[in-house]
N, C-alpha and C positions, 0 to 999 in steps of 0.2 A: 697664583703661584708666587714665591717669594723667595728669592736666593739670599742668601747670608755664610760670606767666607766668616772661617773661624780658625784656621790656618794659614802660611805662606801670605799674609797681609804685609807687605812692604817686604818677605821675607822670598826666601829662593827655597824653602825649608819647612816640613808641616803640615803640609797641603790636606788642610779639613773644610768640608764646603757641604752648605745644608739645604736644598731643596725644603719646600716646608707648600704643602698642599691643604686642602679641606680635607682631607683622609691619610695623610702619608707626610713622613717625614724621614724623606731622602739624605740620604750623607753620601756624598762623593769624596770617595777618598779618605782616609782614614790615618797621615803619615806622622812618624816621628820626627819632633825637632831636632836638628843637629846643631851644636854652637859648642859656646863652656857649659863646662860641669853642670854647674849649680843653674845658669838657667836653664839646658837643657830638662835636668831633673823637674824642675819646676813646672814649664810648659810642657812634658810627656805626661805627666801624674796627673794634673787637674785637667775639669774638663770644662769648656765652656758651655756646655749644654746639657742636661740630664741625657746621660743615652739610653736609659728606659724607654725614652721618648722616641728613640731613631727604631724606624721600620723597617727600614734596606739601607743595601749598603752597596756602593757602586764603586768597584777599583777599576779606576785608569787603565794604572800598570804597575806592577808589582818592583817599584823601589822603596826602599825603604822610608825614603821621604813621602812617599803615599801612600805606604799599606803597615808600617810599623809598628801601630798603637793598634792595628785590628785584634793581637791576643789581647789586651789590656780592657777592646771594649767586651769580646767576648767573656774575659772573667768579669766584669762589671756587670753586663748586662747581656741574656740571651733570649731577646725579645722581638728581636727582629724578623725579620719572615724573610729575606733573599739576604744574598752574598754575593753579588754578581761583577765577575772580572772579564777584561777584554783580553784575549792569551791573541 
């Protein structure tokens, strides 16, 4: 099993985190970057990872810094098999 953040990396802001298995490739959290304009726009739009790729999807907690790009990966990609939040 292999973790790799792709989000909130020296940041407080973005929190995307990738589990990565022999079968499965987990995303923990899925959040929007907050800052300025223009890099915000930047780091919300691109993705560091094909999400075709991501199987599940695991939310924390529902702020916006961890679950805000979740409509973004679903127009992207609806390949995933779970959705699973802790309420």
């Amino acid at each position: 099993m292999y973790f790799t953040p792709y989000g909130a990396v020296r940041e407080v802001t973005g929190s995307m985190h990738l589990l990565t298995t022999e079968s499965d490739r987990i995303l923990l959290d899925c959040g929007m970057f907050q800052g300025r304009r223009k890099e915000s726009y930047e780091k919300n739009r691109t993705w560091a990872i094909d999400p075709e790729l991501i199987t599940n999807v695991v939310l924390s907690h529902a702020h916006i810094d961890h679950c805000g790009r979740i409509p973004l990966l679903i127009s992207t990609s609806m390949l995933f098999r779970n959705l699973i939040m802790h309420m």
